[in-house]
PATOR-109185 format. One record per residue: x, y, z of N, C-alpha, C in turn; chain; residue number from 1. Coordinates in nm, 2 decimals, m for minus. Layout:
residues N
<site n_x="X" n_y="Y" n_z="Z" ca_x="X" ca_y="Y" ca_z="Z" c_x="X" c_y="Y" c_z="Z" unit="A" pos="NUM"/>
...
//
This chain:
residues 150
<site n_x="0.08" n_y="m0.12" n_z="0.00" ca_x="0.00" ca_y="0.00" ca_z="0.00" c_x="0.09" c_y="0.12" c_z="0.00" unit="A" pos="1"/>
<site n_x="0.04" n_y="0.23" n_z="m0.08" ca_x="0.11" ca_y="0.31" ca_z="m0.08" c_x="0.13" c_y="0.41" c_z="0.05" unit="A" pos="2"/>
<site n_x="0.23" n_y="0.49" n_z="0.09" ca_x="0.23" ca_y="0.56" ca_z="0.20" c_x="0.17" c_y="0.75" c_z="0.16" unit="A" pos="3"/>
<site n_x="0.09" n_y="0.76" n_z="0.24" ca_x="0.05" ca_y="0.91" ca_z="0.24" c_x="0.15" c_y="0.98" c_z="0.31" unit="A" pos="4"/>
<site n_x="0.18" n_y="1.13" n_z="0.23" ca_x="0.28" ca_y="1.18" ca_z="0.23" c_x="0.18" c_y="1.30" c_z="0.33" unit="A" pos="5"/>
<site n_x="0.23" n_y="1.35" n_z="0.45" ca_x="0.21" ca_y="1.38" ca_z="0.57" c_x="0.16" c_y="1.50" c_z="0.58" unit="A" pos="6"/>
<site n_x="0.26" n_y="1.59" n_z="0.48" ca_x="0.22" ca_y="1.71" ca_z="0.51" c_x="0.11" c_y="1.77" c_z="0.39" unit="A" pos="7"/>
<site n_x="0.13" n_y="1.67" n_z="0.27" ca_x="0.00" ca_y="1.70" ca_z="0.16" c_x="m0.13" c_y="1.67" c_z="0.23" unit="A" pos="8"/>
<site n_x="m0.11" n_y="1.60" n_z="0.29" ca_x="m0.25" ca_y="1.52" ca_z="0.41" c_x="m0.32" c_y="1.63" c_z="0.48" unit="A" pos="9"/>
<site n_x="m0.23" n_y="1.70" n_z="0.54" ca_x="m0.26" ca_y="1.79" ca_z="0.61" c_x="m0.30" c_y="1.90" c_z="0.53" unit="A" pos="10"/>
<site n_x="m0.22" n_y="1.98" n_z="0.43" ca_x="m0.26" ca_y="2.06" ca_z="0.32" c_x="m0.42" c_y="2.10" c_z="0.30" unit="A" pos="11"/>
<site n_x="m0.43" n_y="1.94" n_z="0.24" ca_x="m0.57" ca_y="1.89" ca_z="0.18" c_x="m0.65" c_y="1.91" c_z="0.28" unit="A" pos="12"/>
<site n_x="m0.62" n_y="1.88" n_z="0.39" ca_x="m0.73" ca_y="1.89" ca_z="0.47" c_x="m0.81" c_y="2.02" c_z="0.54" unit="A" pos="13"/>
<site n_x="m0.67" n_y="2.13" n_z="0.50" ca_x="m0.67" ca_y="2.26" ca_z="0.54" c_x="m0.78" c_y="2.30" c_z="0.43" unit="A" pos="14"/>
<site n_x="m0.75" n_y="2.27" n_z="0.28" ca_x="m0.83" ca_y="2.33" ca_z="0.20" c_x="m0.94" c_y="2.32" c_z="0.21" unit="A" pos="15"/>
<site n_x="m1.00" n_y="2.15" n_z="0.22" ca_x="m1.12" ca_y="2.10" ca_z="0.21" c_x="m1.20" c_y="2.16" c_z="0.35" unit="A" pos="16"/>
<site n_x="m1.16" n_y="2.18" n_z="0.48" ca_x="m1.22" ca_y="2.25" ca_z="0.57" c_x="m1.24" c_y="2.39" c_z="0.52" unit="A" pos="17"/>
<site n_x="m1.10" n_y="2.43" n_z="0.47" ca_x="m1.11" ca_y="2.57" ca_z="0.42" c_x="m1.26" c_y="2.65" c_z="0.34" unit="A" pos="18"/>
<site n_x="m1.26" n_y="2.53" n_z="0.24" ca_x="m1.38" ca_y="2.54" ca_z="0.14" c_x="m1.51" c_y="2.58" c_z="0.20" unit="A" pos="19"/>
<site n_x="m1.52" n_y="2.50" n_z="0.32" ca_x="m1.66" ca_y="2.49" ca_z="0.38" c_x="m1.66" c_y="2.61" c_z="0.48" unit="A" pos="20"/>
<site n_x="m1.57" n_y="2.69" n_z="0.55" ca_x="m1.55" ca_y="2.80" ca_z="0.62" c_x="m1.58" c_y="2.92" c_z="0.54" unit="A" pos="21"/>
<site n_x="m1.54" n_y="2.89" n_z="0.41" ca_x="m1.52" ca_y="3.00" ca_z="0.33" c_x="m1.64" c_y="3.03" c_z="0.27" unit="A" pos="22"/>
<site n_x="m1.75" n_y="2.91" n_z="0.22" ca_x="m1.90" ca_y="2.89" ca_z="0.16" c_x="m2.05" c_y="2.93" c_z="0.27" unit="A" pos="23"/>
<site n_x="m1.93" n_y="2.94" n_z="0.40" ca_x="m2.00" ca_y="2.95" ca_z="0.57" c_x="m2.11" c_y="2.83" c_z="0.56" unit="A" pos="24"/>
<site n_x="m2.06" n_y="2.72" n_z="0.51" ca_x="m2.10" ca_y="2.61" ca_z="0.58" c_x="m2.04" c_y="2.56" c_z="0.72" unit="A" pos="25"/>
<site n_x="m1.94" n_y="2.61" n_z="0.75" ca_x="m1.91" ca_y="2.57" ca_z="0.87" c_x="m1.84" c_y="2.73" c_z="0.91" unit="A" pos="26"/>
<site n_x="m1.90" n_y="2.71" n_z="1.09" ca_x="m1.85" ca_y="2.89" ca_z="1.18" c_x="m1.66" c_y="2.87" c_z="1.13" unit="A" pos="27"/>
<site n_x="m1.62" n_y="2.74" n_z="1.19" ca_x="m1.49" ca_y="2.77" ca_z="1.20" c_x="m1.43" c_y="2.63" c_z="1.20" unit="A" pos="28"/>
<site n_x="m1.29" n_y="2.60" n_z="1.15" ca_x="m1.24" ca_y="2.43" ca_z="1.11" c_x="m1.15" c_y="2.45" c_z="1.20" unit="A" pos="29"/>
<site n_x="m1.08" n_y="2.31" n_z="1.22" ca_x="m0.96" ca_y="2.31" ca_z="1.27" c_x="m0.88" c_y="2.22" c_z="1.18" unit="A" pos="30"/>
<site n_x="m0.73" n_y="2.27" n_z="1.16" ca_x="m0.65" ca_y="2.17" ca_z="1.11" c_x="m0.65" c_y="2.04" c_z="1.18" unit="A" pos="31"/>
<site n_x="m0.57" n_y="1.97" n_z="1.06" ca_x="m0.54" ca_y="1.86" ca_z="1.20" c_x="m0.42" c_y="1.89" c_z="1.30" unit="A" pos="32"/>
<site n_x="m0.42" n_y="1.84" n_z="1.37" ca_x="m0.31" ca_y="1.83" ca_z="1.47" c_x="m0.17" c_y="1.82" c_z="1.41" unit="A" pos="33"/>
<site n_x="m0.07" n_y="1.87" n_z="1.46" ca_x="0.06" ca_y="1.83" ca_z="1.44" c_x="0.16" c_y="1.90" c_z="1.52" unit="A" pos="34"/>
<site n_x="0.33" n_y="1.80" n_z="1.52" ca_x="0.39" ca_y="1.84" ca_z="1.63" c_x="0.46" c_y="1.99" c_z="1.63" unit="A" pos="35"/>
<site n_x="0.45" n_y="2.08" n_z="1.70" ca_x="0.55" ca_y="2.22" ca_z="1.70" c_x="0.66" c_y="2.19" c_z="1.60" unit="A" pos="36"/>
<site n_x="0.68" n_y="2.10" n_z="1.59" ca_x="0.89" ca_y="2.09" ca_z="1.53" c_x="0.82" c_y="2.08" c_z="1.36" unit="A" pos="37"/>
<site n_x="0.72" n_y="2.09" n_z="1.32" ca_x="0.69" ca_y="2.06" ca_z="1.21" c_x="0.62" c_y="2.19" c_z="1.15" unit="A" pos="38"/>
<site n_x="0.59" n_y="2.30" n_z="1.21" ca_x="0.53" ca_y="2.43" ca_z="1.21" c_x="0.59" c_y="2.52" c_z="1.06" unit="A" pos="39"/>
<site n_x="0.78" n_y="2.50" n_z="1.04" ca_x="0.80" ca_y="2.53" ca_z="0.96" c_x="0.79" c_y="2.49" c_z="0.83" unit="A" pos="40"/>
<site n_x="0.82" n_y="2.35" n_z="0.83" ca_x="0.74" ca_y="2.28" ca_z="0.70" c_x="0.63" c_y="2.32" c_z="0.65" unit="A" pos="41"/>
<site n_x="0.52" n_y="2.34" n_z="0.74" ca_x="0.36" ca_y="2.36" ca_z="0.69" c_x="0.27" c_y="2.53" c_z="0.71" unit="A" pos="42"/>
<site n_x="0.37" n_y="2.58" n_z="0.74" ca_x="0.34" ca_y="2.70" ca_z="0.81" c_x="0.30" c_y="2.81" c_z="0.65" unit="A" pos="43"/>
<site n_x="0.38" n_y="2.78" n_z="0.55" ca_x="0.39" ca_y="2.88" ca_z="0.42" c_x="0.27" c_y="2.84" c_z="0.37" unit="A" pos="44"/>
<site n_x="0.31" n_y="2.75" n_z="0.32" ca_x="0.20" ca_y="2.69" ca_z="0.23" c_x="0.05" c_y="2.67" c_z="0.30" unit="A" pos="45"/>
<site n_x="0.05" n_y="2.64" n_z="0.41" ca_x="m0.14" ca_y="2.64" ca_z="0.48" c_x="m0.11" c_y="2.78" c_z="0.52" unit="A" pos="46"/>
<site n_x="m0.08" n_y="2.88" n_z="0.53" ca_x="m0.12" ca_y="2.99" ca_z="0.52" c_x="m0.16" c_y="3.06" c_z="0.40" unit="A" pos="47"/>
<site n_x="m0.07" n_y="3.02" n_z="0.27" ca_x="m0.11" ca_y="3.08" ca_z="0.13" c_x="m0.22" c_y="3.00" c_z="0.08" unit="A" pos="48"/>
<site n_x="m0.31" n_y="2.86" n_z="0.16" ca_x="m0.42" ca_y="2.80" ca_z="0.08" c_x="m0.56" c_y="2.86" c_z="0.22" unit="A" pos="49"/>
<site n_x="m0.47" n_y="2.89" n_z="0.32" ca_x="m0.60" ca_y="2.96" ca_z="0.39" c_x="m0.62" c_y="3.14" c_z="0.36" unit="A" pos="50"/>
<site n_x="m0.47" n_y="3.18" n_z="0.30" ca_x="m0.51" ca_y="3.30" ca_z="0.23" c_x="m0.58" c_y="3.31" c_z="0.07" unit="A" pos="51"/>
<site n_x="m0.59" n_y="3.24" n_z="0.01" ca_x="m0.65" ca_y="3.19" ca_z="m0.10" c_x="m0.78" c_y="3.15" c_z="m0.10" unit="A" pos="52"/>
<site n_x="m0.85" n_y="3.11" n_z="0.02" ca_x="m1.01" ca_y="3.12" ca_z="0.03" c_x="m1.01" c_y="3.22" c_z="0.12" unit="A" pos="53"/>
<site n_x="m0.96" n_y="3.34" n_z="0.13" ca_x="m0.99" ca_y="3.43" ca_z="0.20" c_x="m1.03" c_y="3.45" c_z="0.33" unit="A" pos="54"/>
<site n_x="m0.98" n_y="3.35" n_z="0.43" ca_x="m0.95" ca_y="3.29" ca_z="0.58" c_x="m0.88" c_y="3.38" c_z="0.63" unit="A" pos="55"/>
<site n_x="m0.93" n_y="3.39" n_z="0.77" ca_x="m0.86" ca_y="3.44" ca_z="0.88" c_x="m0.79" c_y="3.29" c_z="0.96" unit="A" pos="56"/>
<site n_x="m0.68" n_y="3.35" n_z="0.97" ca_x="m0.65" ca_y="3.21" ca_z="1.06" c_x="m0.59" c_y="3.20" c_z="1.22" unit="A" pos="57"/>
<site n_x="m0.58" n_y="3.14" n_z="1.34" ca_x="m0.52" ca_y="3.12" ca_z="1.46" c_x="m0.44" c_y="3.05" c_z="1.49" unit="A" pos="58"/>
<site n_x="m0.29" n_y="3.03" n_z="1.52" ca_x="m0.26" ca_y="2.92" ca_z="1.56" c_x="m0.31" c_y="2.87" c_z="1.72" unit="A" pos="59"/>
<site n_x="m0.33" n_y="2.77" n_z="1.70" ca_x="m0.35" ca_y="2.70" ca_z="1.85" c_x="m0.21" c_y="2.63" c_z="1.91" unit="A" pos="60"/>
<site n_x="m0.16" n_y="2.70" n_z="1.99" ca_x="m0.03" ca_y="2.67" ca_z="2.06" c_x="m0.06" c_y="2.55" c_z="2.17" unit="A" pos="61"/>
<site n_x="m0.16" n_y="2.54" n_z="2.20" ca_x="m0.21" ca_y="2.43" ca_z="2.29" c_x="m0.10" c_y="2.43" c_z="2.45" unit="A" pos="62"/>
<site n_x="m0.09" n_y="2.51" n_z="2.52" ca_x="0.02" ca_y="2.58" ca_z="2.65" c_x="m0.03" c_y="2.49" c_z="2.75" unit="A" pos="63"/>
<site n_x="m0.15" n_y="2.43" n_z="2.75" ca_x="m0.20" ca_y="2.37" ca_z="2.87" c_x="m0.21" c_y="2.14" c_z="2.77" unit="A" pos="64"/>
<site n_x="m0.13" n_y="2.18" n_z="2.71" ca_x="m0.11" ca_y="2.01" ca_z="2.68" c_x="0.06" c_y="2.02" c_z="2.71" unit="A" pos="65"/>
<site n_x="0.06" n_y="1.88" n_z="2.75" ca_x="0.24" ca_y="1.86" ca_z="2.82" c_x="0.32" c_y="1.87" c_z="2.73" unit="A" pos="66"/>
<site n_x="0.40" n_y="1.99" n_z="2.70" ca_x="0.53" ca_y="1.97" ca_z="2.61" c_x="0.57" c_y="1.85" c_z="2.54" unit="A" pos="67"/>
<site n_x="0.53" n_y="1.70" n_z="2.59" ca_x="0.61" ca_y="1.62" ca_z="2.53" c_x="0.51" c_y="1.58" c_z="2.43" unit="A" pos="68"/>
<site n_x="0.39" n_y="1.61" n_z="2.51" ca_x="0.27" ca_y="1.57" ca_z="2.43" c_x="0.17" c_y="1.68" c_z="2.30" unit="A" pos="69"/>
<site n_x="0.24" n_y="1.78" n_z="2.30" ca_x="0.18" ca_y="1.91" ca_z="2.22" c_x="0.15" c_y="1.92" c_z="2.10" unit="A" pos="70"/>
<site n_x="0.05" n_y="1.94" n_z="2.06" ca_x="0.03" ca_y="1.93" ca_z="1.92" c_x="m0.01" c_y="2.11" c_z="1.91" unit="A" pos="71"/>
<site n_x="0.00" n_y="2.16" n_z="1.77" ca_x="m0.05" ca_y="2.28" ca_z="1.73" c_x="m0.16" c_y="2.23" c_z="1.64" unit="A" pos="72"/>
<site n_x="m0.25" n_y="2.33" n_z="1.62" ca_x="m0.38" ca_y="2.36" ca_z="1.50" c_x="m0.37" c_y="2.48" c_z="1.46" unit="A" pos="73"/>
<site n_x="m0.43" n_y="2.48" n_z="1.36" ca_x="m0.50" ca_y="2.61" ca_z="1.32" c_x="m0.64" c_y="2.62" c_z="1.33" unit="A" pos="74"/>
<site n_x="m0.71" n_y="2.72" n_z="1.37" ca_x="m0.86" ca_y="2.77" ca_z="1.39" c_x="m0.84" c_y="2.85" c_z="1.22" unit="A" pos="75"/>
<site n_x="m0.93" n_y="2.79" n_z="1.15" ca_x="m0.97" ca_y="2.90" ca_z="1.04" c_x="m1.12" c_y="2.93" c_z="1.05" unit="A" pos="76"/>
<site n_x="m1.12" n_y="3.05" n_z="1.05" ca_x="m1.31" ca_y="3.15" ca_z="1.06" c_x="m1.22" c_y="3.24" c_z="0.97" unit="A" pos="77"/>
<site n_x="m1.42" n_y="3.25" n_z="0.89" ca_x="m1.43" ca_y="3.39" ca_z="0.84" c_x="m1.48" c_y="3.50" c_z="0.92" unit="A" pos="78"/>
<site n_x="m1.53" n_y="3.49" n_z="1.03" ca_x="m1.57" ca_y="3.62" ca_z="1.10" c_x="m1.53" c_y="3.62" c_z="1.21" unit="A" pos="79"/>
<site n_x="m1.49" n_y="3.73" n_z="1.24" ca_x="m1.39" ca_y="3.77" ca_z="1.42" c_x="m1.48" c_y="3.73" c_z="1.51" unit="A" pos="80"/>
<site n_x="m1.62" n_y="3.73" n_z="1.50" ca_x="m1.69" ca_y="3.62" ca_z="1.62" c_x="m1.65" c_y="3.52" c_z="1.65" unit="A" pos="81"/>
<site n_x="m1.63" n_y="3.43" n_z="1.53" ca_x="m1.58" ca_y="3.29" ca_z="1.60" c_x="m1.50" c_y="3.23" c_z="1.62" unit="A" pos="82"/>
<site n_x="m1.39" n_y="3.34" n_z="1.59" ca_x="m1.25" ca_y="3.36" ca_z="1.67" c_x="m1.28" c_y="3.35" c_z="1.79" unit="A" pos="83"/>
<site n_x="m1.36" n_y="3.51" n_z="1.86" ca_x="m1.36" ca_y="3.49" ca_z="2.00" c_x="m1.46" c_y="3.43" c_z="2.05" unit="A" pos="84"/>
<site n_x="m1.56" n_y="3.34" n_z="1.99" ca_x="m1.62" ca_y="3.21" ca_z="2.06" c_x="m1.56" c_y="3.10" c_z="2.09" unit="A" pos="85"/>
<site n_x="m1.43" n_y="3.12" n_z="1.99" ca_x="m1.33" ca_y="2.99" ca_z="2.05" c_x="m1.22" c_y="3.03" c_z="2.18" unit="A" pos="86"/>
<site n_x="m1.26" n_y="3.17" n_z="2.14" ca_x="m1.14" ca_y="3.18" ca_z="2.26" c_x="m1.18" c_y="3.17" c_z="2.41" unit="A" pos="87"/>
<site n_x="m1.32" n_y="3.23" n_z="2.37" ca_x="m1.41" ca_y="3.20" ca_z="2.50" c_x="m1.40" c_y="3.08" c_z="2.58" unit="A" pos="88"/>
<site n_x="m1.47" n_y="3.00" n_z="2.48" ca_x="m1.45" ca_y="2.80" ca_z="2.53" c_x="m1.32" c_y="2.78" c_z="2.57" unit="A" pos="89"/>
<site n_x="m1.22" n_y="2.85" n_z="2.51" ca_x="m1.09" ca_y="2.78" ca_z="2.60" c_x="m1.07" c_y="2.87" c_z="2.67" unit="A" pos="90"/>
<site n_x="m1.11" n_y="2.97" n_z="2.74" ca_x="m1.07" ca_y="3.04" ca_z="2.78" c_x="m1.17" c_y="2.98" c_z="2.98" unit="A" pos="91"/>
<site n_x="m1.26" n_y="2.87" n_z="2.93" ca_x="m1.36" ca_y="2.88" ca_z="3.01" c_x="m1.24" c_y="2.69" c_z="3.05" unit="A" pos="92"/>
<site n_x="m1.13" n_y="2.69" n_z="3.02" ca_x="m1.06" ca_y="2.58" ca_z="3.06" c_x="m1.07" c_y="2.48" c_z="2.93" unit="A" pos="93"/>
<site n_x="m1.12" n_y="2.47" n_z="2.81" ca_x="m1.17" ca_y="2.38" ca_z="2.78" c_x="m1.09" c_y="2.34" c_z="2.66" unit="A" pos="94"/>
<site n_x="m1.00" n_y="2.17" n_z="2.62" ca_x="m0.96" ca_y="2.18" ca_z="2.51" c_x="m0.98" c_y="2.08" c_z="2.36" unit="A" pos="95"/>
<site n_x="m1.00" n_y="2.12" n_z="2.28" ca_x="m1.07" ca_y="2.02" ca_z="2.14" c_x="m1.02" c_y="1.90" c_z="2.20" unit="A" pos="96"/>
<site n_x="m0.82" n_y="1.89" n_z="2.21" ca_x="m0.82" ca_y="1.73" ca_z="2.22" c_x="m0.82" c_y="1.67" c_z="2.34" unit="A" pos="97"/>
<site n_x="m0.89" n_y="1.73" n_z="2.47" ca_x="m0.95" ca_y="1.62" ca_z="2.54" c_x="m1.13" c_y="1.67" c_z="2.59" unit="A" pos="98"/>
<site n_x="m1.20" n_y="1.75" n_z="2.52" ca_x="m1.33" ca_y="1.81" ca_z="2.51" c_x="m1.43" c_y="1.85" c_z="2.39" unit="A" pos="99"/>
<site n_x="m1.39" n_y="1.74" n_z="2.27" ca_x="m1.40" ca_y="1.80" ca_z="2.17" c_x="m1.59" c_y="1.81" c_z="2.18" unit="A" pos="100"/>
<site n_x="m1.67" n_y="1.79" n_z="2.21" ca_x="m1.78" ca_y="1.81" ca_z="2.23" c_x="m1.85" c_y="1.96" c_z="2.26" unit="A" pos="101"/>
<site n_x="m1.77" n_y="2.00" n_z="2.36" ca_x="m1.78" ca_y="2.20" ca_z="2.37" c_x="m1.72" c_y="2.23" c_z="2.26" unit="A" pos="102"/>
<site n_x="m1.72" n_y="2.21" n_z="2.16" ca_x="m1.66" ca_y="2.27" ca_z="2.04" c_x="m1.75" c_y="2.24" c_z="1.93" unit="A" pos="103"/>
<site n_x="m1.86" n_y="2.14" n_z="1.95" ca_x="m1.93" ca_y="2.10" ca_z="1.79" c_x="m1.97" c_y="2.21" c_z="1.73" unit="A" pos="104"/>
<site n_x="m2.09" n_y="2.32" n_z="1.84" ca_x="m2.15" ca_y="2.42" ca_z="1.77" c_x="m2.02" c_y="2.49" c_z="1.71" unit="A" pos="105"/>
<site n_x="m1.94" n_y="2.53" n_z="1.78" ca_x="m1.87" ca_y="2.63" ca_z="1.68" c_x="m1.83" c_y="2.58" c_z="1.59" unit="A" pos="106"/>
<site n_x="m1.82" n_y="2.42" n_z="1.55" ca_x="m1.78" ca_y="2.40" ca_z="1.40" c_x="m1.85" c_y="2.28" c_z="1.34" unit="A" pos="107"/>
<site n_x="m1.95" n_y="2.40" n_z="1.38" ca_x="m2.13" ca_y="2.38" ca_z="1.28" c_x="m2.15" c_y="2.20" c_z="1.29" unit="A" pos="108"/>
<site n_x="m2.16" n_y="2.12" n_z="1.35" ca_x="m2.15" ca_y="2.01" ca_z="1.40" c_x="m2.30" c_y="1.99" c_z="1.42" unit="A" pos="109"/>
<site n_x="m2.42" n_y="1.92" n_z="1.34" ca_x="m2.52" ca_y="1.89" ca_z="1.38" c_x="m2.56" c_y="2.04" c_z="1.33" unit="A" pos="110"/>
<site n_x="m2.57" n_y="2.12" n_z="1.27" ca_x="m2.60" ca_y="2.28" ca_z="1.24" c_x="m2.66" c_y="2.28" c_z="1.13" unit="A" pos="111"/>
<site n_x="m2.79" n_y="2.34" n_z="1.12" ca_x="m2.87" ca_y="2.38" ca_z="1.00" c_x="m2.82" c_y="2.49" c_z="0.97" unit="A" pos="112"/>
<site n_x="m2.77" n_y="2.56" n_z="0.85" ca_x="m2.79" ca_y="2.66" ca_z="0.77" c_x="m2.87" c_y="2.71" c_z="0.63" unit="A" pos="113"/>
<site n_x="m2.90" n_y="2.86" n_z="0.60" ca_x="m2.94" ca_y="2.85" ca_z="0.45" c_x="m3.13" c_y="2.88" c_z="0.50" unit="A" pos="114"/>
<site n_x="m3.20" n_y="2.90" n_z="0.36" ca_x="m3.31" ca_y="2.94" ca_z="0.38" c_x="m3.39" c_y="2.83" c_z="0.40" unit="A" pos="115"/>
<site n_x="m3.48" n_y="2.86" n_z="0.50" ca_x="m3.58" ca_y="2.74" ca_z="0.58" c_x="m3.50" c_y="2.68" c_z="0.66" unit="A" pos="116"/>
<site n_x="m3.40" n_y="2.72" n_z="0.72" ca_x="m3.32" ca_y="2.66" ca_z="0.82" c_x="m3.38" c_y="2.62" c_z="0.96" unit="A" pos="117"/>
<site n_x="m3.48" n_y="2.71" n_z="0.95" ca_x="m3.57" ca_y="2.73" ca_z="1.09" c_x="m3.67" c_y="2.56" c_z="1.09" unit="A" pos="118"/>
<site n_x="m3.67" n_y="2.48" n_z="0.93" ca_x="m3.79" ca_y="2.38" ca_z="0.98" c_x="m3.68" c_y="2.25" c_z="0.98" unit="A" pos="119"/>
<site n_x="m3.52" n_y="2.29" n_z="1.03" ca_x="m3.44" ca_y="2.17" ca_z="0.99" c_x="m3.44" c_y="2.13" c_z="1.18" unit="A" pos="120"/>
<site n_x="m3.47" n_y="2.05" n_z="1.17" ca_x="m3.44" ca_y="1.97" ca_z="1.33" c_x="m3.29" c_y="1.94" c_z="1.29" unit="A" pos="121"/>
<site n_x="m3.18" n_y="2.00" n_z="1.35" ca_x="m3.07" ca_y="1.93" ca_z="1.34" c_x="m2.98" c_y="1.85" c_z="1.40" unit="A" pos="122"/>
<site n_x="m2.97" n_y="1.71" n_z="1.41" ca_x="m2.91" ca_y="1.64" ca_z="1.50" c_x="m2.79" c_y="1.55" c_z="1.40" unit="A" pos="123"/>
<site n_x="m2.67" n_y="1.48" n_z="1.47" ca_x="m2.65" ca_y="1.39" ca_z="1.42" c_x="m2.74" c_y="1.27" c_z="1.43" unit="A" pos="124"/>
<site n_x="m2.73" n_y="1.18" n_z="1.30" ca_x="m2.82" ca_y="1.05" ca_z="1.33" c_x="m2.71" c_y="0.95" c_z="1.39" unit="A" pos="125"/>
<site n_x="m2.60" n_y="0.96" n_z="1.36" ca_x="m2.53" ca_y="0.82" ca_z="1.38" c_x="m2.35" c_y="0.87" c_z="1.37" unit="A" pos="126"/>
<site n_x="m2.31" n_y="0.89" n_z="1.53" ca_x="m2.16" ca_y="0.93" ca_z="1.59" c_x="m2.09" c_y="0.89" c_z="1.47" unit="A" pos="127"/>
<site n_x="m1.99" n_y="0.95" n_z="1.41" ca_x="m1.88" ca_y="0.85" ca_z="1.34" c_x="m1.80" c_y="0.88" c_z="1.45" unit="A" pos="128"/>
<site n_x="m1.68" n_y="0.81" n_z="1.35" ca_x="m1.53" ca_y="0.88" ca_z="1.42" c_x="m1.47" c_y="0.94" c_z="1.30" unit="A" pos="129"/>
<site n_x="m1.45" n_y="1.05" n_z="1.30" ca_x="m1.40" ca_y="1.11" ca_z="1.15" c_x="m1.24" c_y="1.14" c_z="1.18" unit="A" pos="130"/>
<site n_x="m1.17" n_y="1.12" n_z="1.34" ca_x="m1.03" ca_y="1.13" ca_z="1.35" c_x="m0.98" c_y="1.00" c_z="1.27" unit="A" pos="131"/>
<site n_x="m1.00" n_y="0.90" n_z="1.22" ca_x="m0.99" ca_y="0.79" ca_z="1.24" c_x="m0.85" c_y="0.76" c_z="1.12" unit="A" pos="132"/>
<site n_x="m0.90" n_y="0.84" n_z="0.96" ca_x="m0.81" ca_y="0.87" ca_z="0.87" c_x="m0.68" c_y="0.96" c_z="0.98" unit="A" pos="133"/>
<site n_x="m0.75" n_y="1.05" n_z="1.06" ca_x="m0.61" ca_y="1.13" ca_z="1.12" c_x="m0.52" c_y="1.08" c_z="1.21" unit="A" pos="134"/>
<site n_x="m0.56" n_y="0.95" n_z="1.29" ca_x="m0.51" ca_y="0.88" ca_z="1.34" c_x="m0.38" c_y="0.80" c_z="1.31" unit="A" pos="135"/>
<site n_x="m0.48" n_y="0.76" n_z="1.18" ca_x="m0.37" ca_y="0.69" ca_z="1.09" c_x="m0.27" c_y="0.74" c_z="1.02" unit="A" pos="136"/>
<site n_x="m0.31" n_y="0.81" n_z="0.99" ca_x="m0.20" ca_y="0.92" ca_z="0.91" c_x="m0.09" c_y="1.01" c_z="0.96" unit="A" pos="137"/>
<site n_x="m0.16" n_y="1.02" n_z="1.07" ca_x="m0.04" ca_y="1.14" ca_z="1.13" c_x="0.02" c_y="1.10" c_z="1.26" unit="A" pos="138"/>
<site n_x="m0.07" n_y="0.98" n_z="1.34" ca_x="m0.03" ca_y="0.94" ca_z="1.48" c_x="m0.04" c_y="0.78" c_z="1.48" unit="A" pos="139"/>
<site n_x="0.07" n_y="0.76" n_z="1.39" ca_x="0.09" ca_y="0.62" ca_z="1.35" c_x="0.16" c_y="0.54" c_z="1.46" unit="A" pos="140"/>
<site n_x="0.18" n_y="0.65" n_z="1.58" ca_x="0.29" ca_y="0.55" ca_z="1.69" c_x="0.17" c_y="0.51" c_z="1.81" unit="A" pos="141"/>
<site n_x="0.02" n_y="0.61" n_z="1.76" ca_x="m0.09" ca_y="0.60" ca_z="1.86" c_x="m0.08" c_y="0.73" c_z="1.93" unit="A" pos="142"/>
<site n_x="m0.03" n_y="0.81" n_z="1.96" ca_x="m0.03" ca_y="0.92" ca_z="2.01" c_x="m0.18" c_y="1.01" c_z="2.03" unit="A" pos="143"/>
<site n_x="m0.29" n_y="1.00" n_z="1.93" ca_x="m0.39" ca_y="1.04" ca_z="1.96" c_x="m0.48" c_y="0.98" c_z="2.00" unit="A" pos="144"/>
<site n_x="m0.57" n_y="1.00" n_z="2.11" ca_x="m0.64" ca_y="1.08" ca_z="2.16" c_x="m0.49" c_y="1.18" c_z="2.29" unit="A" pos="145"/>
<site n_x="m0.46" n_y="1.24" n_z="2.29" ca_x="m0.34" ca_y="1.28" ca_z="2.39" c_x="m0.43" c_y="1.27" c_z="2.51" unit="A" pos="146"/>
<site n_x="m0.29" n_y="1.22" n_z="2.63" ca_x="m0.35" ca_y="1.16" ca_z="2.71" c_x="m0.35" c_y="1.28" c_z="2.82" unit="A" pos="147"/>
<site n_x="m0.44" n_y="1.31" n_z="2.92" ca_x="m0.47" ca_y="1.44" ca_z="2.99" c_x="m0.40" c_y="1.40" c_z="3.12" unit="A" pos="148"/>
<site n_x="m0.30" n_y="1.52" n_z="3.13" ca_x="m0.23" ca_y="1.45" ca_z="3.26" c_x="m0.33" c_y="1.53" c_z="3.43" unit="A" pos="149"/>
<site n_x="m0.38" n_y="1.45" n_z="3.54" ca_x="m0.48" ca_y="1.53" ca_z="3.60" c_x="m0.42" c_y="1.51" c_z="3.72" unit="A" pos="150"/>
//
């Protein structure tokens, strides 16, 4: 089987969230995960495909995961609200990778939009795991779900 090349993975994934932030299908995406030491590799280029759908973007330094265990994101929104609705939620202690649930609404998770949005009951019908590709791809030694030191 062929091997996926790590940081196109990531790329792609920037864009394809990107698309849907940018269409305001979704308030706001997150990259996937990846380690600090890798920031320079990916830092040009996911900035020039999140400046290319016309993104605002955040890095997530993640200060309250253990050094050894730290991953960065990027938050991409088009609107400075949902910048600081995320800053809020973490600001209220709370973080994607070990609370990703206080995070669905802001990234439109179960979310009706568009006209007649008012007659959409919106729920998920049926949990996936949609980290599952990201798992595999990026934390091939198992490293994700990072473990919460308490």
């Amino acid at each position: 089987m062929a091997e996926i090349d790590r940081y196109s993975f990531i790329w792609g994934m920037i864009a394809a969230f990107g698309e849907c932030v940018a269409q305001e299908v979704k308030k706001t995406a997150f990259s996937p995960p990846f380690p600090p030491s890798e920031l320079k590799q990916l830092e040009e280029e996911a900035e020039r495909i999140m400046g290319e759908q016309g993104l605002s973007f955040y890095l997530e330094k993640n200060p309250d995961i253990p050094e050894d265990k730290r991953v960065y994101w990027w938050v991409l929104y088009k609107f400075p609200e949902a910048l600081s609705e995320y800053e809020a939620v973490r600001e209220r202690g709370h973080n994607p990778a070990w609370e990703f649930d206080k995070f669905k609404d802001l990234l439109s998770y179960g979310t009706a939009w568009g006209s007649l949005y008012e007659d959409v009951v919106p729920e998920i019908r049926k949990e996936a795991g949609p980290m599952d590709p990201v798992v595999r791809i990026l934390f091939p030694d198992h490293g994700w779900p990072i473990e919460r030191d308490v």
